[in-house]
N, C-alpha and C positions, 0 to 999 in steps of 0.2 A: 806545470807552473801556472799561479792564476795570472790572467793577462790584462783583466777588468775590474777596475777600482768601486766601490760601491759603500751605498748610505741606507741602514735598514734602524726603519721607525716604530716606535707602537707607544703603546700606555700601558706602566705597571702600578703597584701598590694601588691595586684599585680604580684604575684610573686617573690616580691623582700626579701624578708627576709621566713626564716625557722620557722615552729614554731613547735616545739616536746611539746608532754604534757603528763607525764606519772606516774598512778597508781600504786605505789608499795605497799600497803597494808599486802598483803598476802605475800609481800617477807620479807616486815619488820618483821609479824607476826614469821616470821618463826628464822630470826634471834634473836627475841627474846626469840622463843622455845629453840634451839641450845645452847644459849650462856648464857640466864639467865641476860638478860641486867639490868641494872636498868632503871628508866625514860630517866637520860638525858644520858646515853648511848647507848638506842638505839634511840634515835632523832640523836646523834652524826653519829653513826655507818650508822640508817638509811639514813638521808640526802646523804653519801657518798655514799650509794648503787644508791640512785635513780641517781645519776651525774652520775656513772660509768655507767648504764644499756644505760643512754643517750649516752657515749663515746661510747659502746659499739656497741650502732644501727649503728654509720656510719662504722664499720670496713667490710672490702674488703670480708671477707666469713665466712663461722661459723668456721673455723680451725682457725681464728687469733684470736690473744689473746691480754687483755691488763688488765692493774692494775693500780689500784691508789692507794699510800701513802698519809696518811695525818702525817707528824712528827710535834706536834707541842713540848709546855714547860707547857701545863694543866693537870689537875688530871691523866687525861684519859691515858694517853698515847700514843702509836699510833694506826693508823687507817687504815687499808689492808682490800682493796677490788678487788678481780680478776673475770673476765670474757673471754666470749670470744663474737665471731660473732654472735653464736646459743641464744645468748642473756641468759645462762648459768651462775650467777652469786653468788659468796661466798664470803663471811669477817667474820673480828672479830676486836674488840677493844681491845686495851692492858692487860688494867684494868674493865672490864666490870661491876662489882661490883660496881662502885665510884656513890659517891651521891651528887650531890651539891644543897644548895640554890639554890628557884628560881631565876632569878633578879627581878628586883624595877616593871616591867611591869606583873611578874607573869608568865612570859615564861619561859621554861627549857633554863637551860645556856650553851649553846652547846659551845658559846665562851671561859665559862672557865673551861670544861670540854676537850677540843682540845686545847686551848693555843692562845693566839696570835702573839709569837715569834715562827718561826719552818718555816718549807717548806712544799709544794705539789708537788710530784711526781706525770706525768704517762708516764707510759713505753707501749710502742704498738710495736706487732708485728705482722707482716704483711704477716710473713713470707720467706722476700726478704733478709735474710742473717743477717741484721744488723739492729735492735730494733730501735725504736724512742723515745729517751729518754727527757721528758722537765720538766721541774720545776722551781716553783714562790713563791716568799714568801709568805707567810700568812698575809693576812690584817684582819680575825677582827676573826679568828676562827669558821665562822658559816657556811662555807662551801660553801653556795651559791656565798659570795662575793668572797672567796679564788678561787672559780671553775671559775668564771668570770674574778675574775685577771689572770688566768692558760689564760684562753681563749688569753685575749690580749696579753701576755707578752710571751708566750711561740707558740704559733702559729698564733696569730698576725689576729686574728678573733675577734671581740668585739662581744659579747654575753651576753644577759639578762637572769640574769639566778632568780629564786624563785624557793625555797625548804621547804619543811615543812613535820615535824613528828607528830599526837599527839596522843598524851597517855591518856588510860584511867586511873582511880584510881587504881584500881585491876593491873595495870600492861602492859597491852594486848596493841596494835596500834588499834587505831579507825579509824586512814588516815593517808594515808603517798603518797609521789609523788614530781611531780615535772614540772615547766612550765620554756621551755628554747626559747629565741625568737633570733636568728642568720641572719642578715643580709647578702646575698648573696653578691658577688664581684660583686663591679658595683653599689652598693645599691645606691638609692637617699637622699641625707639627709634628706627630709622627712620620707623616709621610715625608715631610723636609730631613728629619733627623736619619731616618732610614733610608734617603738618597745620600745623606753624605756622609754617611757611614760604607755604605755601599761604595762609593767612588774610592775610598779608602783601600780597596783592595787593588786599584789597578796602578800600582806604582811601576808595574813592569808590561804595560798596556798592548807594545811592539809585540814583546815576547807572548802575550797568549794570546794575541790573531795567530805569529806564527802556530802553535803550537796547538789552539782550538778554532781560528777563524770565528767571524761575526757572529753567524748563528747560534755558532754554541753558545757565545757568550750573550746573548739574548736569548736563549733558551735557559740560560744560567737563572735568570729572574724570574721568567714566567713560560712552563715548558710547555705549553698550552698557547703560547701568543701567535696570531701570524701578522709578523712586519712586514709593513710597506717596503720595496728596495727599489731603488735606482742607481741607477750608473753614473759612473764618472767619469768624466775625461779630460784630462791634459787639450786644450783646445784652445789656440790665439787666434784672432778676429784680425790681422793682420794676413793681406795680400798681394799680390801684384798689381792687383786690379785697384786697390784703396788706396795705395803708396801713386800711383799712377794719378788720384785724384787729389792728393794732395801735391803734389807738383805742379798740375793746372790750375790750383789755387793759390802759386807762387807768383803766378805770372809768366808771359812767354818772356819778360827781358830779363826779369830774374834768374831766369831756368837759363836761358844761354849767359846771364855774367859768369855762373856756379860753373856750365861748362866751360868758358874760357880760361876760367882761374884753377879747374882741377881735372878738366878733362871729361867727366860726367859726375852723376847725379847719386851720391850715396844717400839710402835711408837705413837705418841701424832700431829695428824692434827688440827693445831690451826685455818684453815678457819670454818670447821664445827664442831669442838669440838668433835671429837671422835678420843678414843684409844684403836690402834689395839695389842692386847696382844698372843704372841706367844711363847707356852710352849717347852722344849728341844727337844720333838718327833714331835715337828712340825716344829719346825727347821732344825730337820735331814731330815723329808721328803724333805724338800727344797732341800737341796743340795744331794739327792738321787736324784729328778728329775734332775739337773741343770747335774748332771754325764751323764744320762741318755742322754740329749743332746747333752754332749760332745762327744757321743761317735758314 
C-alpha cells in the first residue's frame, strides 16, 4: 500500500505547457483519520488538498506559505487548507460530518456539499512584506472548475485542471490526486488546444492513479520525460510548545480568570483536530518561565 503522497513535474508539447500530476492518497488518508470525514467530505476537503499541494510546488522556498479558502452556500461549509514550500500541508472542513445524496451519475456531490454561490481564496506569501491575496467566484463547487477559474481570473494563467477523490464503502480513500496541464507564456495555440483537449480524458482522474499511478500517467504524454517528484505531507505547525506561547501572550491575569471560570486552559487547532489542554500548575509554570526571561 503507497504510504507517501507525491507531485511529479516536467514540460510537454515541446516544452510549451506544464504538466504536474500528483498522488495524494496517503494525505487524504490521513485527513480522513484526523477529521473523521464522511464520503463526500473528504472528496470535498480532499480535491482541495491535492490543488493546494499543486499551488504549493511553485512557491519561492519551503519558508513561504500559502492557503486556500473555499467559502461557498453548501452543506459543508468552508474549506481551509494551508501549506507551505516544504510541501507541508493541513485542512479541515467546516462541517465534516454532513452526508449528501449521491447525484443522478452515482458520484459524491462535492458541488453540493461546497455550494455553488461563494468565493475562492488564496493568499501567498512569499515573504516580501505584503501577501498575494486573489479570489474568483465559484462556478460549479467541484473545485477543480473553481481552481481553473482562480487560475484565469485571478492570475490570468488558463490552466487545465482534473481532480478526483474516491472512497471506498468502509470509509477509507482508495485514490486521490490530481492532473494540472498550464501553458507556458508564449504557448502556441496548438499547444493550449492540445492541453485541453488532453485534460478531457481525465474525468475519472481517482480511478487511473488507482489503476496506473502518477508515472504512468506522465509517461502517458511524454514516455521519454523525467519528472521532478516531491513528497507530500499532511503536516500542522501547531504544538505544545506554540499553544504554550500563546497563552503567555494572554497575559498572566487573563490566563488565571480562564482558569477560575473553567478550570484550565483549552486551545482547539481546527487544521488537525487536536486539543491542547492546560491544567492551572501548568499554566503557572508558563509564566514562571516567561519571569525567568524577563529577568
Amino acid at each position: 500500500m503507497q504510504k507517501i503522497s507525491y507531485i511529479l513535474k516536467t514540460l510537454i508539447f515541446g516544452g510549451e505547457v506544464s504538466l504536474a500530476v500528483c498522488d495524494t492518497t496517503a494525505l487524504v488518508r490521513e485527513a480522513i483519520r484526523r477529521h473523521h470525514l464522511s464520503p463526500v467530505a473528504a472528496a470535498a476537503l480532499g480535491r482541495t488538498m491535492s490543488a493546494t499541494a499543486y499551488l504549493c510546488s511553485w512557491l519561492k522556498d519551503e519558508e513561504s506559505s500559502l492557503s486556500v479558502t473555499v467559502a461557498g452556500d453548501g452543506a459543508g461549509g468552508k474549506i481551509c487548507v494551508a501549506g507551505d514550500g516544504a510541501l507541508h500541508l493541513r485542512g479541515f472542513a467546516e462541517r465534516p460530518e454532513v452526508s449528501l445524496p449521491p447525484r443522478a451519475d452515482g458520484k459524491l456531490d462535492v458541488g453540493g456539499f461546497v455550494g455553488r454561490c461563494g468565493t475562492l481564496t488564496v493568499i501567498r506569501d512569499d515573504g516580501e512584506g505584503i501577501p498575494f491575496v486573489g479570489t474568483s467566484e465559484l462556478v460549479s463547487g467541484e473545485i477543480a472548475e473553481d481552481i481553473s477559474a482562480y487560475f484565469l481570473t485571478s492570475e490570468q494563467r488558463p490552466t487545465a485542471v482534473a481532480l478526483g477523490v474516491k472512497i471506498a464503502p468502509d470509509g477509507d480513500c482508495i485514490a486521490a490526486g490530481g492532473v494540472f496541464l498550464q501553458p507556458l507564456p508564449g504557448a502556441s495555440e496548438e499547444a493550449i488546444a492540445r492541453a485541453e483537449e488532453a485534460i478531457a480524458g481525465f474525468s475519472r482522474i481517482s480511478s487511473r492513479i488507482e489503476e496506473e499511478g502518477a508515472e504512468r500517467i506522465v509517461a502517458s504524454f511524454s514516455p521519454e520525460t523525467d519528472a521532478e517528484r516531491r513528497e507530500i505531507f499532511f503536516r500542522c505547525h501547531c504544538s505544545r510548545e506554540r499553544i504554550s506561547s500563546v497563552i503567555a501572550s494572554l497575559g498572566k491575569q487573563e490566563a488565571e480568570n480562564i482558569i477560575r471560570e473553567q478550570g484550565k486552559i483549552s486551545v482547539y487547532c481546527h487544521y488537525c483536530n487536536t486539543t491542547y489542554d492546560f491544567t492551572g500548575e501548568e499554566v503557572a509554570a508558563i509564566f514562571s518561565e516567561e519571569g525567568k526571561h524577563e529577568g
